[in-house]
NUZAMAR-451053 format. One record per residue (C-alpha): residue number from 0; x negated, y, z. Coordinates in Angstrom, 3 decimals, m for minus. Each point is the difference from the previous one (the first is absolute). Example, Ala and Ser with C-alpha at 12.3 -4.5 7.8 and 13.67 -1.06 7.14 Angstrom:
2
(0 (m12.300 m4.500 7.800))
(1 (m1.370 3.440 m0.660))
This chain:
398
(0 (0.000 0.000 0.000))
(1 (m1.269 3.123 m0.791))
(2 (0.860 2.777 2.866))
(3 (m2.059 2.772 m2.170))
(4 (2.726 2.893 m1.087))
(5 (m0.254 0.597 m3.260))
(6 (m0.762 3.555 m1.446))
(7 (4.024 1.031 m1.073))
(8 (0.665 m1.412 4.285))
(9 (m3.093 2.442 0.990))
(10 (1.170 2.713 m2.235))
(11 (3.765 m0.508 1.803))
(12 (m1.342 m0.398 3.632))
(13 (m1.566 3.995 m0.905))
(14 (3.629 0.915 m0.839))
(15 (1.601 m1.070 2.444))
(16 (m3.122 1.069 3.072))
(17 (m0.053 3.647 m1.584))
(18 (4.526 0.301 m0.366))
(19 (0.039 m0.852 3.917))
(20 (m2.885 2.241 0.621))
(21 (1.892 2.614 m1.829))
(22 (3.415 m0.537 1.035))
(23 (0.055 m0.813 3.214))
(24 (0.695 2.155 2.613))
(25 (m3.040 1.001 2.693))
(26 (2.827 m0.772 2.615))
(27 (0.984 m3.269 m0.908))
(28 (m3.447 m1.277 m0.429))
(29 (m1.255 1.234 3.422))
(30 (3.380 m1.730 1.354))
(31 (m1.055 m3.645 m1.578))
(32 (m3.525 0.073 0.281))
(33 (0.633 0.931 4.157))
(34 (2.972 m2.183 0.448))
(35 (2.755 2.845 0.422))
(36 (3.346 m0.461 0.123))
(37 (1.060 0.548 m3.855))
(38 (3.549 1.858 m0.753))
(39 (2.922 m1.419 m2.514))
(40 (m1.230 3.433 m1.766))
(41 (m3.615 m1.376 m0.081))
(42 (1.361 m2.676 m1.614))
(43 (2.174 1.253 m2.539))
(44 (m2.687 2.780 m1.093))
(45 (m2.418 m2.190 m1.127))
(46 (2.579 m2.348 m1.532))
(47 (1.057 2.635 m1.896))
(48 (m3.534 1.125 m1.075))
(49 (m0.727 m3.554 m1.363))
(50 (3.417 0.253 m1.864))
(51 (m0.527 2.865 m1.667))
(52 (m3.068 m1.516 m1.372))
(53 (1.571 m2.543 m0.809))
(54 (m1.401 m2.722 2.414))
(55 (3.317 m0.014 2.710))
(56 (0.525 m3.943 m0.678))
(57 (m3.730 m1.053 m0.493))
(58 (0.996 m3.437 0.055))
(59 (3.213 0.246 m2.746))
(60 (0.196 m0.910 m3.758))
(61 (0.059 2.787 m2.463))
(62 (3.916 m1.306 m0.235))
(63 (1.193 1.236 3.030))
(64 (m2.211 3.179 m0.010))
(65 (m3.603 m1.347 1.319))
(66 (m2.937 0.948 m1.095))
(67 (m0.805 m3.879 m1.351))
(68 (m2.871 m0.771 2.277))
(69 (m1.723 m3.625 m0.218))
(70 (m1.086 m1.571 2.885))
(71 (m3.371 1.616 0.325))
(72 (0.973 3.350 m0.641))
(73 (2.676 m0.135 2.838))
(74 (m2.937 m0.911 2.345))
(75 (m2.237 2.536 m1.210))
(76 (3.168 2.053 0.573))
(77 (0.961 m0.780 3.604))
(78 (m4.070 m0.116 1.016))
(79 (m0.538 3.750 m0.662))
(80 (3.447 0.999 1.004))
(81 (m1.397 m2.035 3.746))
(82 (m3.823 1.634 m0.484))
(83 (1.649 3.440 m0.671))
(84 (2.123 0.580 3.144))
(85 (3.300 m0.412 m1.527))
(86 (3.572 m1.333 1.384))
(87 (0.826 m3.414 m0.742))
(88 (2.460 m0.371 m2.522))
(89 (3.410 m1.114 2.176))
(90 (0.421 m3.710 m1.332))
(91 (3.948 0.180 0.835))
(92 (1.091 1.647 m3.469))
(93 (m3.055 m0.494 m2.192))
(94 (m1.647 m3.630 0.984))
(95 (3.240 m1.288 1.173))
(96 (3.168 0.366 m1.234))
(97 (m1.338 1.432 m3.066))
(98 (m1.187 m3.322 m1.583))
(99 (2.949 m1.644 1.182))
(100 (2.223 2.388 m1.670))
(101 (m1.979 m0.141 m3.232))
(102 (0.275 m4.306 0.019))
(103 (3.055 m0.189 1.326))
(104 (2.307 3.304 m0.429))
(105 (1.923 0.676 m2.740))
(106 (m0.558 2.801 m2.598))
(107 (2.204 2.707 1.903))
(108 (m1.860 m0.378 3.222))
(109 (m3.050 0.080 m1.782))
(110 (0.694 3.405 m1.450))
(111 (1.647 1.332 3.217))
(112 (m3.199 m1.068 2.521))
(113 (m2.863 m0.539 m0.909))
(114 (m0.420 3.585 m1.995))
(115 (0.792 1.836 4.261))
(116 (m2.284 m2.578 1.395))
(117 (m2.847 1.109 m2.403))
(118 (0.351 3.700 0.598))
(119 (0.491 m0.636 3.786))
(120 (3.582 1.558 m0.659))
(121 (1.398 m3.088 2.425))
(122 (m1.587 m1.644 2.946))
(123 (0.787 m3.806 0.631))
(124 (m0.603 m1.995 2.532))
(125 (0.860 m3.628 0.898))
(126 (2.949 m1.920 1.562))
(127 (m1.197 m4.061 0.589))
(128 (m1.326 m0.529 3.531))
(129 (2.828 m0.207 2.554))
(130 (0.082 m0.747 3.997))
(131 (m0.316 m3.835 m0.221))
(132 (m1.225 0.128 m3.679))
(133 (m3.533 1.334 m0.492))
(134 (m2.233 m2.591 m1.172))
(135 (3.070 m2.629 m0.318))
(136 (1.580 2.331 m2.949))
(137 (2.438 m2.168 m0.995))
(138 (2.117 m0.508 3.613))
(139 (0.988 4.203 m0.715))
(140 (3.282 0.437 0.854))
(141 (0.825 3.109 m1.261))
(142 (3.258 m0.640 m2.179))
(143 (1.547 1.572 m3.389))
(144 (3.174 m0.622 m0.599))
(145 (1.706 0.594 m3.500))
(146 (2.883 2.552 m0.376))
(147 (1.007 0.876 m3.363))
(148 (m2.718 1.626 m1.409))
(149 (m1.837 0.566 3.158))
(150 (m1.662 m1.826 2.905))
(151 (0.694 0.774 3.603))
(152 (m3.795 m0.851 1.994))
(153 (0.174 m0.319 3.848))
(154 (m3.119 m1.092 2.004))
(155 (m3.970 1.342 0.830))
(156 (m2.574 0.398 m0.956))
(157 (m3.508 0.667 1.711))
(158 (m3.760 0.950 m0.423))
(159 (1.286 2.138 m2.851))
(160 (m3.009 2.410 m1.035))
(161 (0.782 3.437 m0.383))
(162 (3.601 m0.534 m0.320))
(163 (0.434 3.527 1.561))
(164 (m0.936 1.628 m3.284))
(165 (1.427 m2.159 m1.983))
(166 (2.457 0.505 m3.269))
(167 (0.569 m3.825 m0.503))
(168 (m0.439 m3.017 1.395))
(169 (m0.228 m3.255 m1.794))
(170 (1.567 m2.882 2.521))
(171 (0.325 m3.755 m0.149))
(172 (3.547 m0.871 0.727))
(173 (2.168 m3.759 0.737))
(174 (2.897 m0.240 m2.497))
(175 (0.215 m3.596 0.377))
(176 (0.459 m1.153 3.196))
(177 (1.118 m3.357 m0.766))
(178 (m3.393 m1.430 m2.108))
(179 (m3.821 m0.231 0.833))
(180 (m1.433 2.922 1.840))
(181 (m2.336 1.056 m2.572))
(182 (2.810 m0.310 m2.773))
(183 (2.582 1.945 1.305))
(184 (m2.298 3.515 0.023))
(185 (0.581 2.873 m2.791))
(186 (m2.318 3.236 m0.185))
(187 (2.247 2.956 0.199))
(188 (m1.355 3.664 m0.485))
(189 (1.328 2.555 2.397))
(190 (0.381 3.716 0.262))
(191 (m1.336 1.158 3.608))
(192 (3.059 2.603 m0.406))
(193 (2.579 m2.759 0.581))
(194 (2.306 0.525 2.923))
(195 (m0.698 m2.358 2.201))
(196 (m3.719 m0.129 0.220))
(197 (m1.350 1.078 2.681))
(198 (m4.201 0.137 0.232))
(199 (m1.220 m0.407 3.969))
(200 (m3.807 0.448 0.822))
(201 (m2.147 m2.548 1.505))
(202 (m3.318 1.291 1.387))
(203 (m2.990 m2.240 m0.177))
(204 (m2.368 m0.097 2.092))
(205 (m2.582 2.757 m1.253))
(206 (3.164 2.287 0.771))
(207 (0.721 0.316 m3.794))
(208 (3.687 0.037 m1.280))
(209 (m0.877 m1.656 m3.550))
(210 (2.740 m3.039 0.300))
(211 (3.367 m0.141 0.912))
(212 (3.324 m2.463 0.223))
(213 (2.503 0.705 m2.351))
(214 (3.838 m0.350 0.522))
(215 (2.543 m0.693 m2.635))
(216 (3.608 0.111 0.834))
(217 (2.616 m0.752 m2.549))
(218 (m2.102 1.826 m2.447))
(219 (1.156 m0.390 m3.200))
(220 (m2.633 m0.707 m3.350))
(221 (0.940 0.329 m3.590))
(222 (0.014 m3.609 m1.423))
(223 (m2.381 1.808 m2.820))
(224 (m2.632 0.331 2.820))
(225 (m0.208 m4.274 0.002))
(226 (m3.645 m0.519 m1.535))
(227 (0.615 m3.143 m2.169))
(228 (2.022 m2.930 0.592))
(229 (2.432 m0.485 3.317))
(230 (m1.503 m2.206 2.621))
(231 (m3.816 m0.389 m1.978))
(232 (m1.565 2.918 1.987))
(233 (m2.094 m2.120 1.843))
(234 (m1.858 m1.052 m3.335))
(235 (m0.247 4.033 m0.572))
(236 (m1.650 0.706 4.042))
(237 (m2.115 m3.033 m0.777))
(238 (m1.119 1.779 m3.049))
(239 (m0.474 3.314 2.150))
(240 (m1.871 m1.411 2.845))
(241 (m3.028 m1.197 m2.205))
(242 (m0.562 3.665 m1.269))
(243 (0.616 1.699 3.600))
(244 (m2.842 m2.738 1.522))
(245 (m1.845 0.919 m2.694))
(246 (m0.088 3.617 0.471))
(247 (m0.224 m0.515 3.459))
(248 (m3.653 m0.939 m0.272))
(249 (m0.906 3.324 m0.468))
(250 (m3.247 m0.512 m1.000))
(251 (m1.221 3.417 m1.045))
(252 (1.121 1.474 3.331))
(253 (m1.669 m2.441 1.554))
(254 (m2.769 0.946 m1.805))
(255 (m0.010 3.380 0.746))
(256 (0.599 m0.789 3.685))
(257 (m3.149 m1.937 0.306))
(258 (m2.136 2.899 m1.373))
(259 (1.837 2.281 2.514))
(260 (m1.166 m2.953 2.609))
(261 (m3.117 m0.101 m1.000))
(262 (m0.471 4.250 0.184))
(263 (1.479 m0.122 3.494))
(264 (m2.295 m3.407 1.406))
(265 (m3.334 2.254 m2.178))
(266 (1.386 3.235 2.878))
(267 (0.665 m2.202 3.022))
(268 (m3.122 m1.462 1.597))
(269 (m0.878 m2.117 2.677))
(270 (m3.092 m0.511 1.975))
(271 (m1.349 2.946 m1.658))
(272 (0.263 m1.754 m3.825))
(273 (3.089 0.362 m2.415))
(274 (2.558 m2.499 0.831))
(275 (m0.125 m1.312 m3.683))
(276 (m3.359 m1.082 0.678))
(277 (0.875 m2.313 2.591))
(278 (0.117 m3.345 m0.796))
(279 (3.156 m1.143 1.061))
(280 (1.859 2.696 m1.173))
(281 (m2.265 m0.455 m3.506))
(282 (1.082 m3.247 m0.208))
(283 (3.611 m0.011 1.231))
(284 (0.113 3.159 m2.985))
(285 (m1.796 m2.011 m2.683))
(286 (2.282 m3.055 0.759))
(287 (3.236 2.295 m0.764))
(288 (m1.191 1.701 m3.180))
(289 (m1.423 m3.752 m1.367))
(290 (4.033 m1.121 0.703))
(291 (0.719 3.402 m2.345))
(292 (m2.046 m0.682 m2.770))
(293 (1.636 m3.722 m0.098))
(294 (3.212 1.520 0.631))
(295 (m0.580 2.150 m2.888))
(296 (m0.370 m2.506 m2.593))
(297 (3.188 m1.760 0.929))
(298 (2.120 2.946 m0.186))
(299 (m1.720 0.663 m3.821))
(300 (1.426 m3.700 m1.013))
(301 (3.746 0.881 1.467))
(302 (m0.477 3.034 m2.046))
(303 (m0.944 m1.781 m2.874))
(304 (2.990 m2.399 0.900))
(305 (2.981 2.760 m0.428))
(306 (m2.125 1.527 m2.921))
(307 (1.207 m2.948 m2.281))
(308 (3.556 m0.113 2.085))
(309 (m0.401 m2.309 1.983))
(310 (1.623 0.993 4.035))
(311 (m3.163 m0.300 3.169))
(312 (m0.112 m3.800 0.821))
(313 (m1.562 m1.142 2.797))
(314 (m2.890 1.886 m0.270))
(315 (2.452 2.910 1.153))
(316 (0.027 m1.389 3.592))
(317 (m3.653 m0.229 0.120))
(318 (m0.043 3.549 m0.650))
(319 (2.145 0.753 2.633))
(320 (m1.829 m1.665 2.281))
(321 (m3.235 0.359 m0.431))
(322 (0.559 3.976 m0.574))
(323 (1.749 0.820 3.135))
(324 (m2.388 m2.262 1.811))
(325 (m2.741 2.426 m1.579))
(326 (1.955 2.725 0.622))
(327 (0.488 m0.645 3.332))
(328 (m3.678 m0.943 1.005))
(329 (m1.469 3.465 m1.582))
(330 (2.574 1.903 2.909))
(331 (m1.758 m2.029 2.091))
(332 (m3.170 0.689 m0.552))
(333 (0.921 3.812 m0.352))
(334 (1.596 m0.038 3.688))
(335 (m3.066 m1.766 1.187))
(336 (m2.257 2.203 m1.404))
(337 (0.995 3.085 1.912))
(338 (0.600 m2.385 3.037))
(339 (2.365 2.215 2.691))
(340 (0.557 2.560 m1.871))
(341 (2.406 m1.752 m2.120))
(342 (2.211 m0.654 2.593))
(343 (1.269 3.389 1.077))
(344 (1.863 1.526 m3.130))
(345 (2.738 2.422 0.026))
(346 (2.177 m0.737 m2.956))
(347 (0.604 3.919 m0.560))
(348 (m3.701 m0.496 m0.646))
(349 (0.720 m2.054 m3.495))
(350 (1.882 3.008 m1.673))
(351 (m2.693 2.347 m1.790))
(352 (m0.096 3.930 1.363))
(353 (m0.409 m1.740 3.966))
(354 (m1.121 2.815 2.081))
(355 (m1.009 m1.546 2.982))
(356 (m3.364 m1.857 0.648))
(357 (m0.259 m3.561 m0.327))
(358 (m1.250 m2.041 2.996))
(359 (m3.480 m1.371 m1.837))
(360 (m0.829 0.257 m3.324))
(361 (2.003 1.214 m3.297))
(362 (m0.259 m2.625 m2.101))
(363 (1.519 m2.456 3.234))
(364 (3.692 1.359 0.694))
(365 (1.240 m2.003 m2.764))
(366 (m1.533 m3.255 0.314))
(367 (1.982 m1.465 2.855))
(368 (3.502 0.984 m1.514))
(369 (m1.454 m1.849 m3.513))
(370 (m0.828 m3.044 1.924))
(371 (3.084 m0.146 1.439))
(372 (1.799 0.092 m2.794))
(373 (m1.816 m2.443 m1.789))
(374 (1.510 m2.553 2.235))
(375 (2.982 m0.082 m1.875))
(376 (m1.783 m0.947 m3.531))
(377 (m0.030 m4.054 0.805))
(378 (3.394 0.015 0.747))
(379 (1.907 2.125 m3.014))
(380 (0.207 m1.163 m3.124))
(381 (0.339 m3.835 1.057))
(382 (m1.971 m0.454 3.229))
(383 (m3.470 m1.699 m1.063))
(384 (0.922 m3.401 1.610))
(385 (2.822 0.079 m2.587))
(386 (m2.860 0.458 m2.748))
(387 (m2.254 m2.545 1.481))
(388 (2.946 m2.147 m0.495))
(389 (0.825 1.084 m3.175))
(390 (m3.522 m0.713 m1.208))
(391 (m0.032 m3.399 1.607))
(392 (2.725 m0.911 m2.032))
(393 (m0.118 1.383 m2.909))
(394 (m3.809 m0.372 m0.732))
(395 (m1.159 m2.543 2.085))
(396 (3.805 m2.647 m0.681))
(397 (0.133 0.016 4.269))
């Protein structure tokens, strides 16, 4: 294999490093490259600067109003965004429901989403995960029932991500009570606006309000909001979950992550030497950016997987775990590096313009809110003992 970019990929990787130089705002960058607390405005800014240069879907065909990408150039794409300081891209619309809307959806909800979830005119986020059904999807019990040309949906759902900005939510809903779990469930979209939603927050435990548990009482959905076929929506969430483990192994933020470790362990010293030159730390820090690299290459041959069509196999769920596992161990290596002073954060110290002084240094009042909320990445998404199943039997025949 030969891992050497060619000249055109080169040429590209300059585009894109110079457009986020150029284009992104001094604020925003400061806020991602210091772990600040980033604004739905933050957000939808530089969403709307890649749209207007036409890169707002990176990862769409030219059909539905991507730039095209292959495989490579979507990497080279998300890498630089990472290096750069920008936002993540918020999977919910564009890595999400998008491609199930393009496989599945007909022509009319073609035309009427995906165009707003481009320009970062809507903001989706996701309705599968219920009290009782996380990682067991399929026992949901949140029910749709048919009335003329509309559903009526009572039930909950939880660990919904930024559901308090959101436009839409797509949901997994039971139609069929009376038939196998996993063959009774249809993929409904639904407008946020509905009565009988109501959004409550749930505060994690770095004192964040990013999820929440959503109510829906008697709210009713326009049958023309049913993605696909009645009753086959698990086949459709299926399809969904291998591109949001995918995506969840984040591997240019992780990059960029371990070079912000590796500034802050070249500050910190101990004993009167660098802490990166210790030899524990070296070696615990070498051992997680050896895991990248291999991480790396699997993620290229998923992308070279969807490239000809094909939905994330297996190899999705290795992904997912080893990236949050990665993931996880750089925030803690980042709170050990700074040792106490980690612990005592003040979460009005994660929103940029903070007046008052930090207890120790700068570059420490966001690292023990990050590690904290990296906790939650082996459970979302299909808890990683799911995946280790999942891998056991579908690559291994266990």
């Amino acid at each position: 294999m030969d891992l050497n970019f060619t000249a055109e990929e080169q040429a590209f990787r300059e585009e894109v490093r110079s457009f986020v130089r150029e284009h992104l705002d001094e604020n925003i960058r400061h806020k991602v490259h210091n772990g600040l607390h980033l604004t739905k405005q933050d957000h939808v800014s530089w969403q709307r600067a890649l749209h207007a240069r036409g890169w707002g879907a990176p990862g769409w065909p030219k059909e539905f109003g991507g730039p095209g990408w292959g495989p490579v150039q979507q990497y080279i794409f998300d890498e630089e965004c990472a290096a750069g300081g920008a936002p993540r891209l918020i999977p919910f619309g564009l890595k999400m429901v998008a491609p199930v809307i393009m496989a599945f959806g007909n022509a009319a909800q073609q035309q009427r989403f995906l165009p707003k979830i481009a320009s970062a005119e809507e903001w989706w986020c996701q309705g599968y995960s219920e009290p009782g059904a996380g990682s067991d999807l399929a026992s949901l019990r949140t029910r749709a029932r048919r009335d003329g040309d509309h559903y009526v949906v009572n039930g909950q759902k939880t660990w919904n991500t930024l559901g308090q900005h959101a436009d839409w939510i797509f949901c997994l809903v039971r139609t069929d009570t009376e038939v196998k779990p996993q063959r009774g469930i249809s993929f409904l979209l639904i407008d946020m606006k509905s009565p009988g939603i109501t959004v409550r927050p749930i505060i994690t435990l770095d004192g964040a309000h990013e999820v929440n548990e959503v109510w829906f009482e008697d709210v009713r959905v326009p049958v023309e909001n049913l993605v696909g076929e009645e009753n086959q929506g698990w086949t459709y969430a299926k399809f969904l979950l291998g591109h949001e483990r995918t995506n969840i192994a984040g591997i240019g933020i992780a990059k960029r992550e371990l070079a912000r470790l590796k500034r802050i362990a070249a500050i910190e010293r101990k004993r009167g030497r660098p802490l990166i030159e210790d030899p524990l730390f070296a070696a615990r820090l070498a051992e997680l950016e050896i895991e990248l690299m291999a991480l790396e290459l699997t993620n290229l041959r998923v992308l070279s997987a969807e490239a000809q069509k094909r939905a994330p196999g297996p190899e999705a769920s290795i992904l997912k775990i080893k990236g949050t596992e990665i993931q996880q161990g750089i925030t803690e290596l980042l709170v050990q590096a700074v040792g106490p002073y980690a612990l005592p954060f003040r979460r009005e110290a994660l929103e940029a313009g903070w007046q008052d002084d930090p207890i120790g240094p700068s570059h420490a009042v966001s690292l023990a809110a990050n590690y904290l909320n990296m906790r939650k990445l082996s459970i979302y998404g299909g808890s990683n003992e799911i995946q280790k199943n999942i891998i056991s039997q579908r690559l291994l025949g266990l």
